[in-house]
KOLTIMI-97682 format. One line per field, with one value per residue: residue number from 1; residue in three letters; x, y, z of N, C-alpha, C in turn. Coordinates in steps of 0.02 Angstrom, whole numbers, plus 50000, padded with zeros to 5 digits. Each point is the difference from the previous one (the first is absolute). Example, Ala and Ser with C-alpha at 12.3 -4.5 7.8 and 13.67 -1.06 7.14 Angstrom:
REM residues 2
i	[1/2];
aa	[ala/ser];
nu	[50660/49982];
nv	[49716/50053];
nw	[50390/49964];
cau	[49955/50042];
cav	[50059/50059];
caw	[50000/50003];
cu	[50045/49961];
cv	[50060/50055];
cw	[50000/50037];
REM end
This chain:
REM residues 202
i	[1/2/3/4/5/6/7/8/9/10/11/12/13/14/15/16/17/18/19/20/21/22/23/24/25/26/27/28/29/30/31/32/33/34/35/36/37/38/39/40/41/42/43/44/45/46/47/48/49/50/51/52/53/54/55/56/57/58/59/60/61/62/63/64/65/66/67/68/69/70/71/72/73/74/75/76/77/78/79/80/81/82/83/84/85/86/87/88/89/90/91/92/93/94/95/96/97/98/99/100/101/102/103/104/105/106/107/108/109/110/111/112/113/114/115/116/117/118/119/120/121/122/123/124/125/126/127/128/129/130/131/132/133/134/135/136/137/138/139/140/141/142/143/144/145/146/147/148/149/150/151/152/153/154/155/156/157/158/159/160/161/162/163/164/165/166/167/168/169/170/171/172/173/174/175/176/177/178/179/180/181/182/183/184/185/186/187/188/189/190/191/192/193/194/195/196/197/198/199/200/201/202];
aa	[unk/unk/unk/unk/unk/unk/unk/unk/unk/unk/unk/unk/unk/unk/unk/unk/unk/unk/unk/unk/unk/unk/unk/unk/unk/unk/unk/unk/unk/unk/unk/unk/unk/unk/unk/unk/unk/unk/unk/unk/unk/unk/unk/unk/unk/unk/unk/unk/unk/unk/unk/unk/unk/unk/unk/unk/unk/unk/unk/unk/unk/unk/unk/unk/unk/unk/unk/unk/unk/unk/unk/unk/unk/unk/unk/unk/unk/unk/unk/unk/unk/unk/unk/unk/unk/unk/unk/unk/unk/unk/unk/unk/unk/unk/unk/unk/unk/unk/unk/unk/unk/unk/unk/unk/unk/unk/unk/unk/unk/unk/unk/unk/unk/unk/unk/unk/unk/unk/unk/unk/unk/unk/unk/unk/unk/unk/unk/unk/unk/unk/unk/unk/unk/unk/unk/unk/unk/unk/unk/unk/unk/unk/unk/unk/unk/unk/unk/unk/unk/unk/unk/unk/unk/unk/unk/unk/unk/unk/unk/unk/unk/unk/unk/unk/unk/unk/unk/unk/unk/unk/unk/unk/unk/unk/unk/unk/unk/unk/unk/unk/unk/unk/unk/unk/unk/unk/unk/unk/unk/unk/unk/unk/unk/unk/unk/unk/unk/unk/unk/unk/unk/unk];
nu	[52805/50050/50051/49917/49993/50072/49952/49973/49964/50036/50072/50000/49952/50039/50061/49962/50003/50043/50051/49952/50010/50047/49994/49976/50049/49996/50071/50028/49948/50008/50027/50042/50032/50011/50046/50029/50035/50015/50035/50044/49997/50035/50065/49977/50015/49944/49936/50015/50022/49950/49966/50025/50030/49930/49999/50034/49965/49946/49995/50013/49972/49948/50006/50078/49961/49945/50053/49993/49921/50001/50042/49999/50075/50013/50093/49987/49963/50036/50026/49953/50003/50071/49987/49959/50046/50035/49975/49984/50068/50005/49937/50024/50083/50003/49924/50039/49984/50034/49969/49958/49952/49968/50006/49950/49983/49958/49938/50071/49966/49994/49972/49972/49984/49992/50002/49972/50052/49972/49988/49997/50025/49966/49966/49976/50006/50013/50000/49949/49973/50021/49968/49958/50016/50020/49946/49955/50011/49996/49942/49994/49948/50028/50059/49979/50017/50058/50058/49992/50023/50052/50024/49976/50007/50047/49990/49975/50030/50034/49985/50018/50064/49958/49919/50022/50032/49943/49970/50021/50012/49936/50005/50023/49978/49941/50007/50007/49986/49930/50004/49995/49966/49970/50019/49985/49949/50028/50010/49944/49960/50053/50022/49943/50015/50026/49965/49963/50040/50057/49963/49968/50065/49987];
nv	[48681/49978/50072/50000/49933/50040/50052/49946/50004/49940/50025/50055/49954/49946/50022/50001/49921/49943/50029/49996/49941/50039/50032/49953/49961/49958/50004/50050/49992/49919/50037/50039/49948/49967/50047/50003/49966/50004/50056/49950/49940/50001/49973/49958/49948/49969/50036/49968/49930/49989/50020/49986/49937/50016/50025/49960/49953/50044/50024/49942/50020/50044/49958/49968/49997/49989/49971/49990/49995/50002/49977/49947/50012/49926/50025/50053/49933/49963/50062/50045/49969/50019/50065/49982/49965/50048/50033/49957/49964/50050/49983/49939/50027/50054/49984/50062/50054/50004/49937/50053/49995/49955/50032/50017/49952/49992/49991/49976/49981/49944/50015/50062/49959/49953/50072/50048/49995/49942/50020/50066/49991/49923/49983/50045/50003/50056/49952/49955/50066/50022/49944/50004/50061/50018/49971/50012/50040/49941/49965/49977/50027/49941/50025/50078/49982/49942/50050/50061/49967/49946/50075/49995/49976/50037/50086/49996/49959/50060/50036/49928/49995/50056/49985/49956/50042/50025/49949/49971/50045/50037/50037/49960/49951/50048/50029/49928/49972/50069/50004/49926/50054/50014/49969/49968/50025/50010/49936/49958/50028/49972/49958/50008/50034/49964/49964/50044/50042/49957/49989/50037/49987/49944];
nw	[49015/49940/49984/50001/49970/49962/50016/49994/50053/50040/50004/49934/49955/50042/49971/49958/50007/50035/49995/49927/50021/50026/49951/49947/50043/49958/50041/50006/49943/50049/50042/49958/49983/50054/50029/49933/50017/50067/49977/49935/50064/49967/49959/49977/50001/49964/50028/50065/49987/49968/50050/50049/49946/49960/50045/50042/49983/49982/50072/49973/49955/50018/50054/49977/49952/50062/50032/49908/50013/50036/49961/50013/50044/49958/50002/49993/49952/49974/49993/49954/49953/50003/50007/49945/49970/50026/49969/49940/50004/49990/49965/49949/50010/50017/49937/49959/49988/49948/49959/49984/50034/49976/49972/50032/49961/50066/50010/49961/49927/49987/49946/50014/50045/49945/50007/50019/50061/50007/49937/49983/50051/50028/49922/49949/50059/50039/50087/49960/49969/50082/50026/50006/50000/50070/50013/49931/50038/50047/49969/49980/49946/49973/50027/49990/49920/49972/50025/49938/49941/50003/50021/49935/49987/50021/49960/49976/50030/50032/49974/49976/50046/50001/50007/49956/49950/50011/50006/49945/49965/50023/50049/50043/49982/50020/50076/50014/49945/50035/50081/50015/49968/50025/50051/49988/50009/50092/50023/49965/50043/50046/49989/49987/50052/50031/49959/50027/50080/49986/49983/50055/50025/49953];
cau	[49957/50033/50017/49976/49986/50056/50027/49975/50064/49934/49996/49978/49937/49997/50015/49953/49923/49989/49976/49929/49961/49998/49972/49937/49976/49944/49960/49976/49935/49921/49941/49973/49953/49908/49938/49954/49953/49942/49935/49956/49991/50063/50055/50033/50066/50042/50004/50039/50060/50005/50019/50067/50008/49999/50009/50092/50040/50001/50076/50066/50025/50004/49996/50064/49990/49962/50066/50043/49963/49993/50093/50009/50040/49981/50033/49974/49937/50003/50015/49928/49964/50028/49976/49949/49989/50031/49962/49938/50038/49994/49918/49986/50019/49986/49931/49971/49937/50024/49963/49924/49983/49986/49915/49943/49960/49920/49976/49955/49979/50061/50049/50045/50081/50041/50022/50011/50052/50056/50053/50016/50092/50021/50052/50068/50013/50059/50085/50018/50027/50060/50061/49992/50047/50072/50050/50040/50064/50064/49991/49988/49918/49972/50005/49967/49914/49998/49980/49914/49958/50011/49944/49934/50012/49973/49959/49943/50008/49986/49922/49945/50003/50017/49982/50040/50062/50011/49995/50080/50075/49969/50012/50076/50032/50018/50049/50067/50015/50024/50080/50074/49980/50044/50079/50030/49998/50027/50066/49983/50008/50037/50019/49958/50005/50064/50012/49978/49981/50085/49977/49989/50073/50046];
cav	[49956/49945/50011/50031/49941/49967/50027/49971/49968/49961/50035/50039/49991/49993/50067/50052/49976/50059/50087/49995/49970/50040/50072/49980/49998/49958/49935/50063/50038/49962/50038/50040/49956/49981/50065/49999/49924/50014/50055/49984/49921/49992/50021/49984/49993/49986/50067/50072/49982/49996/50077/50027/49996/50045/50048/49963/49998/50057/50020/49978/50017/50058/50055/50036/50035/50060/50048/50018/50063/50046/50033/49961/49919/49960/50017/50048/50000/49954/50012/49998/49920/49941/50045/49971/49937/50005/50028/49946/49963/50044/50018/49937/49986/50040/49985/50070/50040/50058/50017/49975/49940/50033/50047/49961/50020/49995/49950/49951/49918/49963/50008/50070/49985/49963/50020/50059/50002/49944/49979/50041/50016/49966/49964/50033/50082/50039/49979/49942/50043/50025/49936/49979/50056/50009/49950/50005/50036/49944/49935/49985/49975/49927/49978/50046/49970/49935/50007/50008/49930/49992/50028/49999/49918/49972/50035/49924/49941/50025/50028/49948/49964/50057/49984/49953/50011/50064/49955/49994/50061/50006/50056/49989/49992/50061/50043/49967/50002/50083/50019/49960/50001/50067/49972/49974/50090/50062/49987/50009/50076/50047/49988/50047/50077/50002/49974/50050/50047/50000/50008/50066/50026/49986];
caw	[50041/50041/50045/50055/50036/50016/50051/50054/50062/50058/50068/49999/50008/50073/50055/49969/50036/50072/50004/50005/50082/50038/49985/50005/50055/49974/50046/50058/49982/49990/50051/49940/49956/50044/50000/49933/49989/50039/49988/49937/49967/49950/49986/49924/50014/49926/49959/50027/49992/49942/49991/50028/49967/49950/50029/50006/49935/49968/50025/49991/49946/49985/50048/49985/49941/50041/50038/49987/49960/50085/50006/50051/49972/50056/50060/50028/50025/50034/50061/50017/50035/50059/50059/50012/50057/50053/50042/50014/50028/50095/50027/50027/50030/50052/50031/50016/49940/49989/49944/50017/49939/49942/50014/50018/49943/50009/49982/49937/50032/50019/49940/50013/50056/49985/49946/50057/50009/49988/49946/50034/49990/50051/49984/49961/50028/49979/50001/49957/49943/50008/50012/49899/49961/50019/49972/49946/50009/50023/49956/49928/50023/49964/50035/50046/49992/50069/50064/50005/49965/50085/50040/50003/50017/50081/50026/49959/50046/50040/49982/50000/50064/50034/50057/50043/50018/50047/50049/50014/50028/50061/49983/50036/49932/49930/50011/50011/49933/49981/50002/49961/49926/50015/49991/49929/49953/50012/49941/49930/49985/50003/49950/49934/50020/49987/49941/49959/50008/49947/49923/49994/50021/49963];
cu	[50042/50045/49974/49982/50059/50033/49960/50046/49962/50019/49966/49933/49990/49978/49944/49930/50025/49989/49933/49971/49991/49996/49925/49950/49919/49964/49991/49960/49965/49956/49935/49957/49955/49968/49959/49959/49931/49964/49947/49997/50037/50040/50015/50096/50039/50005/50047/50070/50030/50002/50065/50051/50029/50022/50072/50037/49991/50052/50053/50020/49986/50020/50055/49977/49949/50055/50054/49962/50007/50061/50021/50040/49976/50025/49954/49926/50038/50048/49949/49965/50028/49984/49926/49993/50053/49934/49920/50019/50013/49951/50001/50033/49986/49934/49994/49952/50042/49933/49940/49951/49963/49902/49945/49973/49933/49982/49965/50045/50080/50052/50036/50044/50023/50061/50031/49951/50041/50053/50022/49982/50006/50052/50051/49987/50068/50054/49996/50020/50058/50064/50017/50033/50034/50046/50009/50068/50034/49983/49970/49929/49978/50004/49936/49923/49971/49957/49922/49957/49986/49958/49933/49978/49992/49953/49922/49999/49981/49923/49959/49986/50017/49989/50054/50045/50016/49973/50058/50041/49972/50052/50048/50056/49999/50044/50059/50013/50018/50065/50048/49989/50038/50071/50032/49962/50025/50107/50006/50010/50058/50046/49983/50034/50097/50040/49963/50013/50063/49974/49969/50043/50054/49990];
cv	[49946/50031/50024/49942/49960/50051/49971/49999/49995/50064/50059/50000/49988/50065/50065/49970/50041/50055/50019/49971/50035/50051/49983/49979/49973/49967/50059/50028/49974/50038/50037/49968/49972/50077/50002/49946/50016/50052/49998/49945/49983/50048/49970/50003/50000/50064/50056/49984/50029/50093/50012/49977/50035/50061/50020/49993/50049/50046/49984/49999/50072/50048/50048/50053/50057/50034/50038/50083/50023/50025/49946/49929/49955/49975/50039/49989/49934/50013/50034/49943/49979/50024/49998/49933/49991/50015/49955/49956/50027/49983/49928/49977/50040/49996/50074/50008/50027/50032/49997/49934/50019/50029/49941/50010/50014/49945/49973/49936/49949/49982/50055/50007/49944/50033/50056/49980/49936/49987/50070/50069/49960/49939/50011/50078/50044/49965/49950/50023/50023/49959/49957/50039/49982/49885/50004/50037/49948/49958/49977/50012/49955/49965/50019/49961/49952/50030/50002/49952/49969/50034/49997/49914/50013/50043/49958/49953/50048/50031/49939/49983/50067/49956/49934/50020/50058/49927/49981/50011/50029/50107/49989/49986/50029/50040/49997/50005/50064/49999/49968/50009/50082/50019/50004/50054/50033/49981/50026/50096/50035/49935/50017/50071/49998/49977/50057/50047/50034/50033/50066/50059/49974/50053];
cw	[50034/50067/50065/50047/50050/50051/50071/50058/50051/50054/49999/50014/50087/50022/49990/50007/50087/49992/49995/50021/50052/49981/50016/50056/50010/50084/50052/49966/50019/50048/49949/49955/50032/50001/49944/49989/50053/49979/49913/50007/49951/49983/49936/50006/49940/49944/50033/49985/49909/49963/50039/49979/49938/50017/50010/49912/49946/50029/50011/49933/49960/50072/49986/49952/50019/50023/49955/49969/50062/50000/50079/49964/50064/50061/50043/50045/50061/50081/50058/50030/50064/50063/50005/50031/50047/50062/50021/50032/50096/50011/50018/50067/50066/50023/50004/49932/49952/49935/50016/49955/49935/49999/49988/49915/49989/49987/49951/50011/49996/49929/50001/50059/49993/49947/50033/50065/49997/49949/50000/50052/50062/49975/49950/50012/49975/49999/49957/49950/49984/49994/49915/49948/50038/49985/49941/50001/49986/49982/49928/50000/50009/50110/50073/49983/50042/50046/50025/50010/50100/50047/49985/50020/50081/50025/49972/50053/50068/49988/49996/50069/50064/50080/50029/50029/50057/50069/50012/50041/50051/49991/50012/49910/49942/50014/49994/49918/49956/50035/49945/49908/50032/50009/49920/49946/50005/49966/49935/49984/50015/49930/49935/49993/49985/49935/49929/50000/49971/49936/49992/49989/49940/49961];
REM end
């Protein structure tokens, strides 16, 4: 216990909140999130936060152990991952399609899309999954938790304040934020990819 606390570190944690900032992409869902909000009158912010979450940190600590019954090392997934977000990172930055979105659930009421689709897979979807194993590759958990801990903190603040903040930033400033979060994914991935992909070949 003591040694898992003392593997703290401010940069790592830094560096693993961005990344899932921009995996997450909390502030380019708000279109999505008014859509839900407009079509059940609520969203429950606190219940959707509190499941995606749970959701993140259960896979950050058994996800390695789902990859080791599949016959899958975590080099392997995590070079997986980086081409996953090589590639979400093109979509912010280029403004092209590559993933479709996620399926319409019908219509029920506003606790069940506070859950599907918002907590998942809009907010701990594949690439948050993905990005979460492949950093354990390269950081401590204690540090990836932070991270979590953090993202949910601003994804909560963002879900309380959707409507201001989309007044705000106006579309001009969401775009502007997906490209420049993109930028810095599409780094992050080819650095993820080159630091893993040695270890397949050793």
């Amino acid at each position: 216990m003591i040694d898992f606390f003392h593997s703290f570190d401010i940069a790592e944690m830094a560096t693993a909140s961005m990344i899932l900032f921009a995996v997450i992409d909390i502030i380019g869902a708000i279109p999505i999130i008014i859509g839900i909000k407009q079509k059940t009158g609520r969203i429950y912010p606190v219940r959707a936060t509190v499941v995606s979450m749970v959701i993140m940190v259960v896979f950050l600590f058994v996800g390695e152990k789902i990859l080791k019954v599949v016959g899958i090392d975590v080099y392997s997934f995590a070079v997986a991952g980086s081409l996953v977000l090589f590639f979400m990172a093109l979509e912010m930055v280029l403004g092209i399609k590559l993933f479709g979105d996620p399926p319409d659930e019908g219509d029920h009421g506003p606790k069940v899309h506070s859950i599907v689709p918002l907590a998942f897979p809009i907010i701990a979807g594949a690439g948050t999954m993905t990005s979460i194993l492949s950093l354990r590759a390269e950081f401590e958990a204690l540090n990836i938790l932070a991270a979590i801990i953090i993202n949910m903190v601003l994804v909560l603040v963002v879900l309380l304040l959707t409507s201001k903040i989309e007044r705000f930033l106006g579309a001009v400033g969401i775009n502007v934020l997906r490209k420049a979060f993109g930028i810095i994914l599409l780094a992050i991935a080819v650095k993820l990819f080159s630091s893993n992909i040695q270890h397949l070949f050793s």
